[in-house]
C-alpha positions in Angstrom: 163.8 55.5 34.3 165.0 59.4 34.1 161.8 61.4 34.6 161.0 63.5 31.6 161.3 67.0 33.3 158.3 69.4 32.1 160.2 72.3 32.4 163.1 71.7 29.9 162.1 73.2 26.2 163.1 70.7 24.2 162.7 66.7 24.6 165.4 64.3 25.4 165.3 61.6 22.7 166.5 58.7 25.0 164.3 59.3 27.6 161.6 59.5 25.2 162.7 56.0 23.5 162.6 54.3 26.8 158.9 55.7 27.3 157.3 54.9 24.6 159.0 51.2 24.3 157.8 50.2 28.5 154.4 52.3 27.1 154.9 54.4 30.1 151.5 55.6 31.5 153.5 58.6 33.2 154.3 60.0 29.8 151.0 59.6 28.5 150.5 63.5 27.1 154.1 64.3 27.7 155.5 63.9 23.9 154.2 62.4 21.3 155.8 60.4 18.5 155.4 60.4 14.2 156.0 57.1 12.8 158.3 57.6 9.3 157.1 54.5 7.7 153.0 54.9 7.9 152.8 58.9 8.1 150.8 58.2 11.9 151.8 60.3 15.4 150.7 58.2 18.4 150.3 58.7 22.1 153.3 56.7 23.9 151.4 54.2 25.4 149.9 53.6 22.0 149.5 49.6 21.9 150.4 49.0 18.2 153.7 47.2 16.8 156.6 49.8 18.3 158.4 51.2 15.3 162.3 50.9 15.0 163.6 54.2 16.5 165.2 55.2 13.2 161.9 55.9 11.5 160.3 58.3 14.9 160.4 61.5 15.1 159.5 63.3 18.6 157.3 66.3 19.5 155.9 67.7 22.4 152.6 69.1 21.2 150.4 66.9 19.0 149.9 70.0 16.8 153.2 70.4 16.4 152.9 65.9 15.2 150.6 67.3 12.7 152.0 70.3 11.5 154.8 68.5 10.4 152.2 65.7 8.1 151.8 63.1 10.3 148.1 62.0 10.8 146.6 61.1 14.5 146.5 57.1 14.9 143.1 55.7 14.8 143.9 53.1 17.6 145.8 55.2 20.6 143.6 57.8 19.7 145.8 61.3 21.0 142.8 63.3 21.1 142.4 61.2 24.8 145.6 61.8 26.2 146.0 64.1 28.8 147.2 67.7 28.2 151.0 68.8 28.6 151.2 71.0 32.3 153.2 73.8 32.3 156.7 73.3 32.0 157.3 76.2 35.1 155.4 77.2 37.9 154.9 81.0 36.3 153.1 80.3 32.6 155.3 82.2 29.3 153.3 84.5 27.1 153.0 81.4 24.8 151.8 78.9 27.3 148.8 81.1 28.1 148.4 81.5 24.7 147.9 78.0 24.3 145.6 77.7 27.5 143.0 80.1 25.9 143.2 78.7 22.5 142.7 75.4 24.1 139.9 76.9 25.7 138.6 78.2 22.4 140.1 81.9 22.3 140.7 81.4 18.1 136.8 79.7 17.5 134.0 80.7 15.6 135.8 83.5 13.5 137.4 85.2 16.8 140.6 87.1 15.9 144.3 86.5 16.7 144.5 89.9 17.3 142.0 90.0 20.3 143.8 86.8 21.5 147.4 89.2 21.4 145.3 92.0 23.0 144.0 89.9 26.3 147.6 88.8 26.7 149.1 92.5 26.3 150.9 91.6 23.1 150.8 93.0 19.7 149.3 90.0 17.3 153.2 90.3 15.0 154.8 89.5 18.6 152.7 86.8 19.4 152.8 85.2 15.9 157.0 85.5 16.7 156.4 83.8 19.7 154.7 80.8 18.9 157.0 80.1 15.4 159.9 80.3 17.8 158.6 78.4 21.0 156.6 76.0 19.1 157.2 75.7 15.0 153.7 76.8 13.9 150.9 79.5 14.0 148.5 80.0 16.5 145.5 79.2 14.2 147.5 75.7 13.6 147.5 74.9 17.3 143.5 76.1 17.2 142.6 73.9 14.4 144.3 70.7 15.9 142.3 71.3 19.0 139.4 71.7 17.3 140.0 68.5 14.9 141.2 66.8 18.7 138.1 67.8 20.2 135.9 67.2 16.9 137.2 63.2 16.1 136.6 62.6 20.9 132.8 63.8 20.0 131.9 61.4 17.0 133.7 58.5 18.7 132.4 59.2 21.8 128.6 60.7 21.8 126.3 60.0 19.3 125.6 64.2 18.7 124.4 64.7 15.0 127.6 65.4 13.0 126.6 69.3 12.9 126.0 69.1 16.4 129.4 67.8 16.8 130.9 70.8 14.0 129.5 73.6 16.2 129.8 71.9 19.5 133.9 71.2 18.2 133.8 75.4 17.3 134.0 74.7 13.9 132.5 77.4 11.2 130.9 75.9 9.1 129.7 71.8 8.2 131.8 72.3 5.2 135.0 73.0 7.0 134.2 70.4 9.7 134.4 67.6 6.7 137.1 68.9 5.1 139.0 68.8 8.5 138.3 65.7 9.5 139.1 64.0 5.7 142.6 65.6 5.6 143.5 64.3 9.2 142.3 60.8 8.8 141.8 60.3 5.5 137.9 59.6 5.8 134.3 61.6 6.2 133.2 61.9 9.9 130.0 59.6 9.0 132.8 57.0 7.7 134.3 56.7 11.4 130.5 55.9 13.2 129.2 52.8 13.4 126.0 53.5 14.0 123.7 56.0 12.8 123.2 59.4 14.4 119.8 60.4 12.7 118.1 60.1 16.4 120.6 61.1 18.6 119.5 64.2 20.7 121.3 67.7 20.6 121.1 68.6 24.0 123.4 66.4 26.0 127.1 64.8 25.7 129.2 62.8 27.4 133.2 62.5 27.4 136.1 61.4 29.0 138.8 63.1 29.9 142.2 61.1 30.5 144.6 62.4 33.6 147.9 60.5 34.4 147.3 57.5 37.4 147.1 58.1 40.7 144.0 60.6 41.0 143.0 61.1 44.2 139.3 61.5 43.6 138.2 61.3 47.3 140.9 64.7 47.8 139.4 66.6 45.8 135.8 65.7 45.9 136.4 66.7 49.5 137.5 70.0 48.7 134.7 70.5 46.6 131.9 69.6 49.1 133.9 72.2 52.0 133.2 74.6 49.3 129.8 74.1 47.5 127.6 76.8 47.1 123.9 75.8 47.4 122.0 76.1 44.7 124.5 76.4 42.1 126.6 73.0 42.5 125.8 69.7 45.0 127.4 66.3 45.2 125.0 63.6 43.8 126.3 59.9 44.8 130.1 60.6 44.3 129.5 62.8 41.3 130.2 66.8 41.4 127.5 68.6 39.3 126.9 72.4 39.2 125.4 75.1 36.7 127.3 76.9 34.6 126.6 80.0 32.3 127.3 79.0 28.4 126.5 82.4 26.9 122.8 83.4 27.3 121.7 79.6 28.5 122.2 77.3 31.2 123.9 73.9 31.2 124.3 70.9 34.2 128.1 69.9 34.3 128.1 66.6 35.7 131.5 64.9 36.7 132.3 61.0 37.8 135.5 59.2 38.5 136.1 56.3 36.5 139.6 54.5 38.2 139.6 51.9 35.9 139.9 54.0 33.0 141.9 56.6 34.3 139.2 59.5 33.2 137.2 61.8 34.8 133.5 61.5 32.9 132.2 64.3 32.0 128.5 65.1 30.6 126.8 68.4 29.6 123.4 69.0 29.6 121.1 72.0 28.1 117.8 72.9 27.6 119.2 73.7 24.0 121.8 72.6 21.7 124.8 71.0 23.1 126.7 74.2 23.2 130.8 75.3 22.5 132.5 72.4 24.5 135.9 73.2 23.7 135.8 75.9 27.0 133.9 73.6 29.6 136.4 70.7 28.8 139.3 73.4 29.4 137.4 74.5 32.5 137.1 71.1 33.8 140.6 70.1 33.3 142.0 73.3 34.8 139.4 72.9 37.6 140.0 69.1 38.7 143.7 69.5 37.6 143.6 66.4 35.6 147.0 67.9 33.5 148.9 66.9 36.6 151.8 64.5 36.5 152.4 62.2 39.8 155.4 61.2 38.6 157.1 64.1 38.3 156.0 65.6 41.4 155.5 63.7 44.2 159.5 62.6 43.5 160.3 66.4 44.1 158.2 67.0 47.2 158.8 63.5 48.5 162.9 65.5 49.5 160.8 67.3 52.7 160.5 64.7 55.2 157.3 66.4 56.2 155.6 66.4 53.1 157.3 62.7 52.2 155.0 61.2 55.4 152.1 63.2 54.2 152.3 61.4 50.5 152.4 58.0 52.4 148.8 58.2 52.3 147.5 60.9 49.8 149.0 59.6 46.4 147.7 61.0 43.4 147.4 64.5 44.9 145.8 67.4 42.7 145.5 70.8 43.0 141.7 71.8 42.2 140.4 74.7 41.9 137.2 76.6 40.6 135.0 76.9 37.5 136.8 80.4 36.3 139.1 82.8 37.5 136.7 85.4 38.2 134.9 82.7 40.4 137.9 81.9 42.5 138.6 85.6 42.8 135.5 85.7 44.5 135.4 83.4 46.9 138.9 84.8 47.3 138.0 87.9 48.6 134.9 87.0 50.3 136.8 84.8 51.8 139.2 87.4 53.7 139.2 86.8 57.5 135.6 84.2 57.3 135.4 80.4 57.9 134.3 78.4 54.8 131.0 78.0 56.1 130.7 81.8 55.9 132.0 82.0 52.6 129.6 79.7 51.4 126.8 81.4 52.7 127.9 84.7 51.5 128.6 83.6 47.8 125.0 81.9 47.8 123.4 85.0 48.8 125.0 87.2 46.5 124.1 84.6 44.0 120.5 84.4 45.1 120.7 88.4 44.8 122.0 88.7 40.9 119.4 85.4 40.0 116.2 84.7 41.7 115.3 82.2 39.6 117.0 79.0 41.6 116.5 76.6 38.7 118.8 78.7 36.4 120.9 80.2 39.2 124.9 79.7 38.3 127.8 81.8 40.3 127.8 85.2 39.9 129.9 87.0 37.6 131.9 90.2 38.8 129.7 92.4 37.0 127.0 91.1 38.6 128.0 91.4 41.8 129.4 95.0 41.0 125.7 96.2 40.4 124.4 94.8 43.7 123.5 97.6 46.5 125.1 97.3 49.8 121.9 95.4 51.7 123.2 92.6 49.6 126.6 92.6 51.1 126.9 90.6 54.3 130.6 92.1 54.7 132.6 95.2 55.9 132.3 98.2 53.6 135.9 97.7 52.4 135.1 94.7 51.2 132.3 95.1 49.6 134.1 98.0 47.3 137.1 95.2 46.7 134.0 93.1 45.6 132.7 95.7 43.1 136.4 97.0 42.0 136.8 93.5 40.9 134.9 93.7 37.6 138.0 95.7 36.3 140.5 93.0 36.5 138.5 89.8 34.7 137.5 89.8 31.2 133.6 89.8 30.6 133.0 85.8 30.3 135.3 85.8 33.6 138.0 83.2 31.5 141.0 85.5 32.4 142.3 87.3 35.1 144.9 90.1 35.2 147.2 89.5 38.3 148.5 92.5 38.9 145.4 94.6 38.1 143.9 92.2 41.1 146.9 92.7 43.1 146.3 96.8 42.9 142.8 96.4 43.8 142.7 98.0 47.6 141.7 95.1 49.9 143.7 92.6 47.7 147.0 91.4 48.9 149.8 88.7 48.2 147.3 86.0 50.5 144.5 86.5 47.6 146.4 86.7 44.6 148.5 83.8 45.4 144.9 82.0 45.9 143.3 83.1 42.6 146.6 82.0 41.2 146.6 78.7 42.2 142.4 78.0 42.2 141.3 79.9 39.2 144.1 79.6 37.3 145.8 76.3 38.0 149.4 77.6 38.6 151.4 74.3 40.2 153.7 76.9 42.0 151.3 79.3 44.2 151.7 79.3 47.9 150.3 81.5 50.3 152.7 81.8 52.7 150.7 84.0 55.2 147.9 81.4 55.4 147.2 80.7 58.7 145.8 76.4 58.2 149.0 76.2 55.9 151.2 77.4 59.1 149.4 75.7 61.7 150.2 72.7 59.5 153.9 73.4 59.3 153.7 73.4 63.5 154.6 77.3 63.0 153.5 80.7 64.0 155.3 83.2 61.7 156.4 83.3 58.2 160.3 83.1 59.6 163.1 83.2 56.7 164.4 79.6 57.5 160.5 79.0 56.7 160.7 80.8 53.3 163.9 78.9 52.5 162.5 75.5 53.5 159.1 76.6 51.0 161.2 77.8 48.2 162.7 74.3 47.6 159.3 72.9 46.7 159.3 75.1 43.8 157.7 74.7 41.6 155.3 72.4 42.8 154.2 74.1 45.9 150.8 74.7 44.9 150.4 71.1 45.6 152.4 70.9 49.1 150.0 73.3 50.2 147.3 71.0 49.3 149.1 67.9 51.1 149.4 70.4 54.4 145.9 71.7 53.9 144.5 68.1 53.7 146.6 67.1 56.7 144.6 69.4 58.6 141.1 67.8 57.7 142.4 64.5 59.3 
């Protein structure tokens, strides 16, 4: 079958038909289709009667399904499938537009003008942007998520249904129902079957669908080279760490489930269940579950080098950290250290901004910034790249401005292509001058028949540089 390329703008009908009548698993997130006859949009893998192809209509966002009065199918469910990747290794102005609204940028009454202003756009521009890229408003693409991410929590948990309103960054209970009855044509309490009155508020549970093969012992070994004590551990296969939600405090807890193709994930605080719609956008940028195997692996499988090294890493992912700010971080306290020493570094400086170990998460850079130097286990230089780099994230540490990082003194193309590729999940980074990625390569310089030869893995290299990193480790 022709591989649906993620990089071409519009969808190819044909290969679309032939997905969604073998139920392709490799499309699974890719399109979705609107069924003429019953007013439905389904995942492609959806397992009801297929629909002659005169009555589907094809769309590549499930908002965009919706928009256009089709209401999501109560059996395939699309608020599972995984998301659509970027369709180019560098991300348009509208594509990051849709990464922070998916990661609640347009919830609880924020603005679309403060949206336009964190992506250096006026807010008439970026409305532009999205009626031509996409067909529909920003606000549209922030209420489907929320709907999405509103009908996985009453299926899924058993959170009180105003638990589930806030938790979905809703406004209000009122607009919560009225949501949820226009979509599906039912109340929320009508798609439960059992009651909620004694469910607790302070923990959830969901799945979160990626496309088969995930290579789960990959990246959980990435993760434990990097852990930071005291702020994440591995428990029994599972990745759990504390993250900052606001004022309070929540465990992240992550499993793999191979038989269901998911990654579990469950939240815990001491208070309400709080705004999920960022730490499910946070986990799914972080454990890269967005990816599609089929797409890639064909493309990097043309090296011969990299070809050998898929033999026996299938499913490869690119993972990365918690935020942006994070992985600029470790980045740059990374410079010229071992792991080990990184480690130890960030846990200090953690230990220094938060005492407290039982409510200890990773700093932020503002954090950090007001540190004195006896906290700084570093050269002087880079402690002052530490404390510049405050000006380059946004305060929650969500966003990261490349090229303000770039101008930072003691930043170069090595960190920024790092930060690209771990904190923001860009499939194309490569840092070229990394020394494990040319030992890997059987090199010693950066030659120009080297640049060549890395140039035609765009623009997936992000993940050959995982394959030649993990090559190293065996």
């Amino acid at each position: 079958m022709t591989s649906l390329r993620t990089d071409e703008p519009d969808l190819d009908p044909a290969v679309c038909q032939q997905a969604r009548l073998a139920r392709d698993p490799r499309f699974d997130g890719e399109f979705y289709l609107g069924v003429l006859t019953t007013g439905i949009y389904c995942r492609p893998v959806c397992p009801a009667r297929l629909p002659s192809e005169q009555n589907v209509r094809y769309f590549r966002l499930a908002a965009q399904a919706a928009e256009a009065g089709f209401r999501p199918c109560l059996r395939c469910r699309p608020e599972t499938a995984p998301g659509s990747p970027a369709r180019a290794g560098s991300l348009t102005t509208t594509e990051r537009a849709v990464t922070l609204i998916r990661g609640g940028a347009l919830n609880h009454g924020s603005k679309l003008e403060d949206l336009a202003t964190r992506l250096g756009v006026g807010e008439r521009y970026l409305r532009k942007l999205f009626q031509r890229d996409l067909g529909l408003s920003p606000h549209a693409v922030a209420g489907h998520q929320r709907l999405l991410l509103a009908r996985q929590l009453i299926v899924e948990s058993q959170l009180p249904l105003t638990a589930v309103a806030e938790a979905a960054g809703f406004g209000s209970l009122r607009r919560f129902n009225s949501a949820i009855k226009t979509a599906y044509g039912m109340p929320p309490s009508a798609m439960r079957r059992n009651s909620d009155s004694d469910a607790g508020r302070s923990s959830v549970t969901l799945q979160l669908r990626y496309r088969p093969p995930y290579n789960w012992p990959a990246v959980l070994a990435y993760l434990e080279r990097h852990l930071v004590d005291e702020i994440e551990w591995i428990d029994a296969g599972r990745y759990v760490r504390r993250v900052a939600v606001g004022s309070d405090v929540a465990i992240v807890t992550i499993a793999h489930q191979e038989s269901g193709h998911c990654l579990q994930l469950s939240v815990t605080s001491d208070g309400n269940v709080p705004d999920l719609m960022p730490l499910v956008a946070n986990c799914r940028r972080m454990f890269d579950l967005d990816a599609n195997p089929a797409v890639i692996e064909p493309e990097l499988s043309k090296d011969p080098l990299l070809a050998s090294l898929l033999e026996s890493q299938r499913g490869i992912r690119s993972p990365g950290a918690w935020t942006p700010a994070e992985s600029a971080v470790r980045a740059i306290v990374g410079q010229q250290v071992s792991i080990a020493a990184a480690r130890r570094v960030c846990a200090q400086l953690a230990a220094a901004c938060e005492p407290d170990e039982s409510v200890r998460t990773f700093p932020t850079p503002g954090a950090i910034a007001a540190l004195g130097n006896k906290y700084f286990a570093m050269p002087g230089r880079r402690r002052d790249t530490l404390r510049a780099l405050h000006l380059a994230v946004g305060t929650a540490g969500e966003q990261m401005d490349l090229e303000r990082l770039g101008a930072l003194k003691g930043v170069g193309p090595w960190t920024t292509a790092v930060v690209s590729m771990r904190g923001m999940g860009d499939p194309d980074a490569f840092p070229d001058a990394d020394l494990g990625l040319l030992k890997a390569l059987g090199v010693k310089s950066n030659s120009a028949a080297l640049k060549t030869r890395i140039a035609s893995w765009r623009p997936w290299r992000s993940y050959a540089a995982n394959l030649l990193w993990r090559s190293l480790e065996s």
